[in-house]
DSSP file (Angstrom, degrees, kcal/mol; ACC not computed):
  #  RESIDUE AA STRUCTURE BP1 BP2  ACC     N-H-->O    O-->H-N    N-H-->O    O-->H-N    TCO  KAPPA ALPHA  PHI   PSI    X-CA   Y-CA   Z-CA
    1    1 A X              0   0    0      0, 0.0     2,-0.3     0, 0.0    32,-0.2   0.000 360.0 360.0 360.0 138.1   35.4  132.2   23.2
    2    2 A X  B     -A   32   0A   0     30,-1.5    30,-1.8    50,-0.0     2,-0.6  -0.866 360.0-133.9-134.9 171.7   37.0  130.5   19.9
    3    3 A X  E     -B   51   0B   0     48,-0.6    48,-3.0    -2,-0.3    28,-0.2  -0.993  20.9-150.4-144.5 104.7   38.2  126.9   20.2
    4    4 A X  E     -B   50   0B   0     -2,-0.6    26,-1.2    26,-0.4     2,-0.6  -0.641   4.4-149.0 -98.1 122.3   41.6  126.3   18.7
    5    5 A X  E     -BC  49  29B   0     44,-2.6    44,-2.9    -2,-0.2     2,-0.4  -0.913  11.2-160.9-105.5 158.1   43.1  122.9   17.0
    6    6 A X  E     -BC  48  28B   0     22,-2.6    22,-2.1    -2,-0.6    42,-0.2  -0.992   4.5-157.3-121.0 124.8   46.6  122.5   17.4
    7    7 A X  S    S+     0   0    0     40,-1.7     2,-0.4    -2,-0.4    19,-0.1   0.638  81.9  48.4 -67.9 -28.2   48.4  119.9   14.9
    8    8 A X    >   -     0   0    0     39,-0.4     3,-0.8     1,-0.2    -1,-0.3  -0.911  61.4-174.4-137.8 113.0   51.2  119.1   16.7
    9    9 A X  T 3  S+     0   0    0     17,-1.6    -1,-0.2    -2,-0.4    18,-0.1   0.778  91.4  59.1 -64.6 -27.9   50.8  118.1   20.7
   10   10 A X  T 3  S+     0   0    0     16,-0.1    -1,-0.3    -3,-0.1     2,-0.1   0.610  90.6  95.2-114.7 -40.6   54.3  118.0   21.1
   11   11 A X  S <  S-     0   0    0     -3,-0.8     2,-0.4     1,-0.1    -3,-0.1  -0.367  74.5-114.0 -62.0 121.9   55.1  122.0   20.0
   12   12 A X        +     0   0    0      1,-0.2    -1,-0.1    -2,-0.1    -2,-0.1  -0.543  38.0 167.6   5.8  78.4   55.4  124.7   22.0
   13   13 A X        -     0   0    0      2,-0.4    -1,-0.2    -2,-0.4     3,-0.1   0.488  46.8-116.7-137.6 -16.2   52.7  127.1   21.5
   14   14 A X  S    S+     0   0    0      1,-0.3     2,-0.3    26,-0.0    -2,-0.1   0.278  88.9  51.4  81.1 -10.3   53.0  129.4   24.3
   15   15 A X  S    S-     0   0    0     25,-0.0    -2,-0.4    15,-0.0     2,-0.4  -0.861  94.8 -71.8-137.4-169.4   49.8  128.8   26.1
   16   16 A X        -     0   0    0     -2,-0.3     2,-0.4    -3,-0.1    15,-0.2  -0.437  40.5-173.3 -75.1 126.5   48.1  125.6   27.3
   17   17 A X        -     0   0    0     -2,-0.4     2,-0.6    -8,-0.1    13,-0.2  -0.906  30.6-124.6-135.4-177.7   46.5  123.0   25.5
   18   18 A X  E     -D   29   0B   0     11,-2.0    11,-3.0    -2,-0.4     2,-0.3  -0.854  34.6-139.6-107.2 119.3   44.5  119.9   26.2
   19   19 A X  E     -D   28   0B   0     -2,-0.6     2,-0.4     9,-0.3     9,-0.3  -0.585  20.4-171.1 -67.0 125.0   46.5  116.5   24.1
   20   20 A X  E     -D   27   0B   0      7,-2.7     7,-2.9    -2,-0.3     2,-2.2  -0.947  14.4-140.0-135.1 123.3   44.1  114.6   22.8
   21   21 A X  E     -D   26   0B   0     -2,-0.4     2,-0.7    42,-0.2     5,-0.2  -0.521  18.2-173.6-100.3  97.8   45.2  111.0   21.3
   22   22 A X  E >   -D   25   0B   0     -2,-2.2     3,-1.8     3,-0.5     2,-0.4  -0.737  62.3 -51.6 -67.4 105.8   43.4  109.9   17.9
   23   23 A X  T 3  S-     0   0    0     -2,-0.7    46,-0.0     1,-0.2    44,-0.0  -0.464 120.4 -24.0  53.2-111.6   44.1  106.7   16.9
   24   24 A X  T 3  S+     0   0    0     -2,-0.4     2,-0.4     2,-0.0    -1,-0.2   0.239 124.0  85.4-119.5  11.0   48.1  106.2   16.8
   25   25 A X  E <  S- D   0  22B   0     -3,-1.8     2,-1.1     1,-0.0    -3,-0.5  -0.649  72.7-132.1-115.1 165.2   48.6  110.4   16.3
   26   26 A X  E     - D   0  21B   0     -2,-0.4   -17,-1.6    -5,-0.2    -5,-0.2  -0.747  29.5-176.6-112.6 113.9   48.7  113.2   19.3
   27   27 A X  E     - D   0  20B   0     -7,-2.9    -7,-2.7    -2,-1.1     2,-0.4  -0.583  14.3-139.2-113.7 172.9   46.5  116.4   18.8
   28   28 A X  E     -CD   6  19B   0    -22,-2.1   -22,-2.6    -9,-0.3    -9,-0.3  -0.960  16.3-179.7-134.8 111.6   46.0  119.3   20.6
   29   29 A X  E     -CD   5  18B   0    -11,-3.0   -11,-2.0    -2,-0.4     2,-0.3  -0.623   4.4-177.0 -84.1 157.9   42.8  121.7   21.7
   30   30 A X        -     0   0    0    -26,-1.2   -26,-0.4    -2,-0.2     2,-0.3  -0.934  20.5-142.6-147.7 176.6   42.4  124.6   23.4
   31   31 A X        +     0   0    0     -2,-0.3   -28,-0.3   -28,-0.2     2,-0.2  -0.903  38.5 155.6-120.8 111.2   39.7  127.0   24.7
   32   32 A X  B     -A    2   0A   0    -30,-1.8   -30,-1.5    -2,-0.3     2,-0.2  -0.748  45.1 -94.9-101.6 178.6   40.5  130.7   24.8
   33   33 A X    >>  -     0   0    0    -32,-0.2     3,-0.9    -2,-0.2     4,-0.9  -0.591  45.8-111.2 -72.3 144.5   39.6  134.2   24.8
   34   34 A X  H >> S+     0   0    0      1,-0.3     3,-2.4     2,-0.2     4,-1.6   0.937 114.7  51.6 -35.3 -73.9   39.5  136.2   21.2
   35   35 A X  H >> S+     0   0    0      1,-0.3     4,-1.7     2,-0.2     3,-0.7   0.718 116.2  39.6 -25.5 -58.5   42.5  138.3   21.9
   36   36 A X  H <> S+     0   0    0     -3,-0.9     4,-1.8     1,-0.3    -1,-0.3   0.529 111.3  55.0-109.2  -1.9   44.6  135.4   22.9
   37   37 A X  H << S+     0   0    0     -3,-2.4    -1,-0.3    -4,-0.9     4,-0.2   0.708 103.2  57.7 -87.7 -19.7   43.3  133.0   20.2
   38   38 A X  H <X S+     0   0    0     -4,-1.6     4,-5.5    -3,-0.7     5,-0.2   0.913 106.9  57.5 -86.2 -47.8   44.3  135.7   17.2
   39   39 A X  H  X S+     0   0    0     -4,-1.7     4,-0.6    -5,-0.2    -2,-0.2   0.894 102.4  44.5 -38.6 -62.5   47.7  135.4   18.7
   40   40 A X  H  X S+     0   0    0     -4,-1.8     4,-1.0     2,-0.2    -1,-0.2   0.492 115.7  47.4 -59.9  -4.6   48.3  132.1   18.5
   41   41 A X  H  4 S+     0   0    0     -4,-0.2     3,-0.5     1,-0.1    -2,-0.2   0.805 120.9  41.8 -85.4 -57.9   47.0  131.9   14.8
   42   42 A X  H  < S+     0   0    0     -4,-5.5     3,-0.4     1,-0.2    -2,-0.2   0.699 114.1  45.5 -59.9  -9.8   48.9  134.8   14.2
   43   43 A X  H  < S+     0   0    0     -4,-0.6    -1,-0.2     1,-0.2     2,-0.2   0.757 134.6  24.8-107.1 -42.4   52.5  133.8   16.3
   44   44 A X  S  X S+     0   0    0     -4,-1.0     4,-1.2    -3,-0.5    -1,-0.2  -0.555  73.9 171.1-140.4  93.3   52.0  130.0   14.4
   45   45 A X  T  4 S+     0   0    0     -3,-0.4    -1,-0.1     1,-0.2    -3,-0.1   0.775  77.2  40.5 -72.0 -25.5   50.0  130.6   11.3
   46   46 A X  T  4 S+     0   0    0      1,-0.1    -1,-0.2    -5,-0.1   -39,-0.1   0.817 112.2  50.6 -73.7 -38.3   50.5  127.0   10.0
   47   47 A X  T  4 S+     0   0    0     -6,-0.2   -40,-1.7     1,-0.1     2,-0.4   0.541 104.3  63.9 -90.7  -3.2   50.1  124.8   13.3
   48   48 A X  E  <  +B    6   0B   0     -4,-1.2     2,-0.3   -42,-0.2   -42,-0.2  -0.980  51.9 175.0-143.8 147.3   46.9  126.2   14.4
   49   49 A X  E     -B    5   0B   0    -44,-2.9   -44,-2.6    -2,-0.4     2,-0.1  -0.939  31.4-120.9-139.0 159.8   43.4  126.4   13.2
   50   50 A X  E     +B    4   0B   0     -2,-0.3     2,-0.3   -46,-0.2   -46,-0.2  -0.653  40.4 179.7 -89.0 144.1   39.9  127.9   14.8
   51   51 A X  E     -B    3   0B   0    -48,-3.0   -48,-0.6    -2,-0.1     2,-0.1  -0.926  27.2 -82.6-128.5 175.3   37.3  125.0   15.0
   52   52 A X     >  -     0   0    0     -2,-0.3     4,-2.4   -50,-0.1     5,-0.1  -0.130  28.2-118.9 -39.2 137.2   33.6  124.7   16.2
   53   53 A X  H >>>S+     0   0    0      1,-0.3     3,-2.1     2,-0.2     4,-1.1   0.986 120.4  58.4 -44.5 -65.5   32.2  124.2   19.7
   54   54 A X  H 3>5S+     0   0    0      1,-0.3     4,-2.4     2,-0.2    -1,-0.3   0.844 108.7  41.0 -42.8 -58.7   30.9  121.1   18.3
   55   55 A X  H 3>5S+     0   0    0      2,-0.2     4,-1.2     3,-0.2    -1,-0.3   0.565 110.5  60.8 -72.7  -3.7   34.4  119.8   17.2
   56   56 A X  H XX5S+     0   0    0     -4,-2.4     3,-0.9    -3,-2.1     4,-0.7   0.961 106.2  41.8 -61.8 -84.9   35.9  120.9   20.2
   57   57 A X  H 3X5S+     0   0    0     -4,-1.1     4,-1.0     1,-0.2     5,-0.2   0.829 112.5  52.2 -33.6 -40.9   33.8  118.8   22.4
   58   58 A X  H >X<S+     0   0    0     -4,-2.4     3,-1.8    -5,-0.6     4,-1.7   0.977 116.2  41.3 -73.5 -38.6   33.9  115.7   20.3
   59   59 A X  H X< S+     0   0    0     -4,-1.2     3,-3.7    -3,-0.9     2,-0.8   0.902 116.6  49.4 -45.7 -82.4   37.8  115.9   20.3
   60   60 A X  H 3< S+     0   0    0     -4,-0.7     4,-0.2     1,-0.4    -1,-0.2   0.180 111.0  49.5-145.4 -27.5   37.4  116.8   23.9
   61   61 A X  H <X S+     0   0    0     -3,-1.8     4,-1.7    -4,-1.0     3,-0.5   0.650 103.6  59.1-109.8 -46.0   35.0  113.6   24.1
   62   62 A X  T X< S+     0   0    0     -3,-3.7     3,-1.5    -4,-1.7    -2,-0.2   0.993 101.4  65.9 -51.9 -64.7   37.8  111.2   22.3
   63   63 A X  T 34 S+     0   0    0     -4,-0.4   -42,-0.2     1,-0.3    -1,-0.2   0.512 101.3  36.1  12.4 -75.6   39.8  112.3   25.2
   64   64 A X  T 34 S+     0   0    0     -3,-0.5    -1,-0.3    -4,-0.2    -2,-0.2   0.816 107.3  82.2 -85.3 -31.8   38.2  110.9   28.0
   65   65 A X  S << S-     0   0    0     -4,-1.7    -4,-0.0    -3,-1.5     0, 0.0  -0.370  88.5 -88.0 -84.5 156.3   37.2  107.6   26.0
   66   66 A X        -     0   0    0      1,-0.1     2,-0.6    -2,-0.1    -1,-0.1  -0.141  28.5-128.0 -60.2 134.7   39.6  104.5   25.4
   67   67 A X        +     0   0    0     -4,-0.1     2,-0.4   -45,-0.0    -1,-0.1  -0.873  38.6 169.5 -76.5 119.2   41.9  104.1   22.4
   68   68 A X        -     0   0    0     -2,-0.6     3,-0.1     3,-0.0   -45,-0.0  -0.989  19.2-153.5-114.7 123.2   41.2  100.9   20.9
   69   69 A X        -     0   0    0     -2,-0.4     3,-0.1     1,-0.2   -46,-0.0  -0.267  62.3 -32.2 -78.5-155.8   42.4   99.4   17.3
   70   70 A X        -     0   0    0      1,-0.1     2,-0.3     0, 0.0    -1,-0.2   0.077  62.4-130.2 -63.0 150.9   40.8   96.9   15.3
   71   71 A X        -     0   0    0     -3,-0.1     2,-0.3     1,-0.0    -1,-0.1  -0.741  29.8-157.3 -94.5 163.1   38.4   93.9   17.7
   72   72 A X        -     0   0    0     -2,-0.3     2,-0.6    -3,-0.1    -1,-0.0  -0.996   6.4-125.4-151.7 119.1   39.7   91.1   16.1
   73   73 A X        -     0   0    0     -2,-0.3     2,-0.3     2,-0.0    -2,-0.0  -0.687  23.5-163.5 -97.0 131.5   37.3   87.7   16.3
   74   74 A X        -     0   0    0     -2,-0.6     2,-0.4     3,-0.0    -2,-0.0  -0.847   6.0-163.0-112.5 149.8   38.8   84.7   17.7
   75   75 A X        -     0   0    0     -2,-0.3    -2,-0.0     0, 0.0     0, 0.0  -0.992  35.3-109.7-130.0 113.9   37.4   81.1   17.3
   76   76 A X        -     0   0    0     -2,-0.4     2,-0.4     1,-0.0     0, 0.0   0.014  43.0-161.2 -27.3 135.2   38.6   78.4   19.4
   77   77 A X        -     0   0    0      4,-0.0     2,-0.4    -3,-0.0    -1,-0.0  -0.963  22.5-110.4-142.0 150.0   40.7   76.3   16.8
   78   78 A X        -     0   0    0     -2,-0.4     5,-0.1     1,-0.1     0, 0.0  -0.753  23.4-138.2 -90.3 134.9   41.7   72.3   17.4
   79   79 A X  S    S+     0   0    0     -2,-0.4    -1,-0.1     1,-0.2     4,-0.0   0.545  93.2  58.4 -99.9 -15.7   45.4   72.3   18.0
   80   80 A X  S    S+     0   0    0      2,-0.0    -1,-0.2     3,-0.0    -3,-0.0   0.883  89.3  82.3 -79.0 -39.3   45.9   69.0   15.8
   81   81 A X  S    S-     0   0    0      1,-0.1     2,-0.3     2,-0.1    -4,-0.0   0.102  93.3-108.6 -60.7-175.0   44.6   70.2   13.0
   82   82 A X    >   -     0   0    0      3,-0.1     3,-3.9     1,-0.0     2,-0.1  -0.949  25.0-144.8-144.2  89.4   46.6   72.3   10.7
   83   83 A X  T 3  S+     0   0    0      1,-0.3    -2,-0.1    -2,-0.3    -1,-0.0   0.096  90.5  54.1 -91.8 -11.0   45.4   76.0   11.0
   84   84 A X  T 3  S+     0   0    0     -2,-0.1     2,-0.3     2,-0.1    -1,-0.3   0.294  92.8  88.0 -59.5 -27.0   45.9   77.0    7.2
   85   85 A X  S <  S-     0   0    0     -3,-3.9     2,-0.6     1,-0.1    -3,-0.1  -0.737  81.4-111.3-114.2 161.6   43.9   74.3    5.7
   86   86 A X        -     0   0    0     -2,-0.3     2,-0.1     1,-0.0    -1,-0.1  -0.660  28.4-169.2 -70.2  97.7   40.3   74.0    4.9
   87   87 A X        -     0   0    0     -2,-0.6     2,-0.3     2,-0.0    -1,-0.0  -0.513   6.7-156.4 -85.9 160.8   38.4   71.4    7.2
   88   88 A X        -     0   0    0     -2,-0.1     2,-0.7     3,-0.0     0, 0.0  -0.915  20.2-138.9-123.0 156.0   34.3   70.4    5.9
   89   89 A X        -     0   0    0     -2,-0.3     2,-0.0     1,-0.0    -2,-0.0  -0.978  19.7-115.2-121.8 136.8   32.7   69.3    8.8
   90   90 A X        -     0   0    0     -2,-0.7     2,-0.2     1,-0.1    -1,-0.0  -0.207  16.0-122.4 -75.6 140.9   30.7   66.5    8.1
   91   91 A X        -     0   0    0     -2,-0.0     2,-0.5     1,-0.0    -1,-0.1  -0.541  21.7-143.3 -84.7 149.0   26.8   66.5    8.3
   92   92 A X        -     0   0    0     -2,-0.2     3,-0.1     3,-0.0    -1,-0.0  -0.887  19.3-145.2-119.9 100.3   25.5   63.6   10.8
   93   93 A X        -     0   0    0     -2,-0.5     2,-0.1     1,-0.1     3,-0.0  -0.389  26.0-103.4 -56.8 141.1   22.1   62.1    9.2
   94   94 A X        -     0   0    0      1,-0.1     2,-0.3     0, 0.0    -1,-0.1  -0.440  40.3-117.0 -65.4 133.2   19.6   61.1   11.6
   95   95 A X        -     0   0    0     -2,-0.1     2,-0.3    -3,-0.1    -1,-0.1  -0.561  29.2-124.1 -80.6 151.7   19.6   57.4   11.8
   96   96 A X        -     0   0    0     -2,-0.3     2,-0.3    -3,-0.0     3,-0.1  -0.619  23.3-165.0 -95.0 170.9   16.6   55.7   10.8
   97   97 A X        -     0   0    0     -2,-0.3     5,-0.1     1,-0.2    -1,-0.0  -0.765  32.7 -77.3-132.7 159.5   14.4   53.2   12.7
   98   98 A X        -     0   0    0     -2,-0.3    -1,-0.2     1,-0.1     4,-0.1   0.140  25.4-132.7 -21.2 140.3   11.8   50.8   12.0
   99   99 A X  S  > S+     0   0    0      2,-0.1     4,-1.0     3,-0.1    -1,-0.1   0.599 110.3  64.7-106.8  12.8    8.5   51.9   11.5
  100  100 A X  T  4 S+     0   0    0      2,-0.2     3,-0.2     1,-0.1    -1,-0.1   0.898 107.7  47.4 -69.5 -53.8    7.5   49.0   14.1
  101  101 A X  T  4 S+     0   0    0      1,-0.2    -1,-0.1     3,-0.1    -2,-0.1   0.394 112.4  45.0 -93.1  -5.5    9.5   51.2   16.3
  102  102 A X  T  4 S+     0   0    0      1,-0.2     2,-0.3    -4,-0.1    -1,-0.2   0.635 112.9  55.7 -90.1 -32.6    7.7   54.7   15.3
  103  103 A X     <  -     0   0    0     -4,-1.0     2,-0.2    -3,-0.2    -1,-0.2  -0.838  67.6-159.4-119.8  70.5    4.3   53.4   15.5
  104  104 A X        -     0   0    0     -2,-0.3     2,-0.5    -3,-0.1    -3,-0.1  -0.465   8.9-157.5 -48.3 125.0    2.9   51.8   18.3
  105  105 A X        -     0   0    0     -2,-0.2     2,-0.2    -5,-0.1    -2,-0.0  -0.956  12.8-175.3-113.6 108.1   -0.3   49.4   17.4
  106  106 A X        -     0   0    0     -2,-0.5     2,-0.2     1,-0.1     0, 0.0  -0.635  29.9-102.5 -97.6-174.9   -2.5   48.9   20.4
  107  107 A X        -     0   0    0     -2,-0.2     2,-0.4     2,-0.0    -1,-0.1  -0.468  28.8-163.2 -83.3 161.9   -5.8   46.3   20.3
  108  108 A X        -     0   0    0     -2,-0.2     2,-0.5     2,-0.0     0, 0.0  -0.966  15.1-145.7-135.7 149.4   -9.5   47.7   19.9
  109  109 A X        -     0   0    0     -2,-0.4     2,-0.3     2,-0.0    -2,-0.0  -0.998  26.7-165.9-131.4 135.4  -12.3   45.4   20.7
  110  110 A X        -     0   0    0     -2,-0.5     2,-0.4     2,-0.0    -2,-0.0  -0.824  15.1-133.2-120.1 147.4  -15.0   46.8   17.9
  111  111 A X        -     0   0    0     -2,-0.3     2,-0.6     0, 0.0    -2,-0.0  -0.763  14.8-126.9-115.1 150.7  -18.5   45.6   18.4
  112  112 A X        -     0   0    0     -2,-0.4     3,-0.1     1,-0.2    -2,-0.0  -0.891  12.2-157.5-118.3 108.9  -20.1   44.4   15.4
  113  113 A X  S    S+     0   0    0     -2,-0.6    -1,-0.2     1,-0.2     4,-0.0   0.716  84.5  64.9 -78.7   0.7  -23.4   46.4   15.0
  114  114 A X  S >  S+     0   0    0      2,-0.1     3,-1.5     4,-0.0    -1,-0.2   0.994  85.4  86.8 -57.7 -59.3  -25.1   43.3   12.5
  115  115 A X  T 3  S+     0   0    0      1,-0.2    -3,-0.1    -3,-0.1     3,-0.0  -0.188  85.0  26.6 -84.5 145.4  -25.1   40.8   15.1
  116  116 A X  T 3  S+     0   0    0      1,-0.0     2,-0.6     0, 0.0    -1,-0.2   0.323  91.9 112.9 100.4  12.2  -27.9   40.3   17.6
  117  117 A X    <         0   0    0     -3,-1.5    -2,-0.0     1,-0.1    -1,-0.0  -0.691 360.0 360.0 -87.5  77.0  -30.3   41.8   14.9
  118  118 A X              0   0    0     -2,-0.6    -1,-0.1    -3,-0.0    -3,-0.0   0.873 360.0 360.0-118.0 360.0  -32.6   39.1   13.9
């Protein structure tokens, strides 16, 4: 078995191949028998080239999986504002309090050990 890329999906080739789309371009694979793989190098000696099992499958793997471009991160944006310009968002400082109002003071009743010594 040899494992054929093909450059151009779009060509003629004379036997079957499997289209495989990378990114925005259309490629082409195949699987074959010796005999018929030396043919097609020889019949289009520019448009076809032997690869590895391994780079067969992984084309072969692009295949099945989703073309996607770039993810592209969106942030929720305030529609008054002015989407060009440079906002700071202002820090909000903890207000302060009292320390009457931090600190609770309850009573103690303290016994005084001097008295009742005499």
């Amino acid at each position: 078995m040899k494992y054929l890329f093909f450059k151009d999906a779009s060509y003629d080739y004379g036997a079957e191949v499997e289209k495989v789309k990378i990114g925005s371009l259309w490629m082409a694979v195949g699987m074959y028998e010796d005999s018929d793989a030396k043919k097609l190098i020889k019949n289009n000696k520019d448009m076809v080239s032997e690869i590895d099992q391994a780079q067969y499958e992984e084309l072969i793997e692009k295949k099945t999986q989703s073309v996607t471009g770039r993810v592209f991160k969106t942030q929720p944006q305030d529609a008054t504002k002015d989407p060009n310009a440079v906002y700071v968002e202002e820090k909000t400082k903890p207000t302060s309090r009292k320390a009457k109002e931090l600190v609770s003071v309850g009573e103690a009743v303290v016994e005084n050990p001097l008295e009742g010594k005499d």
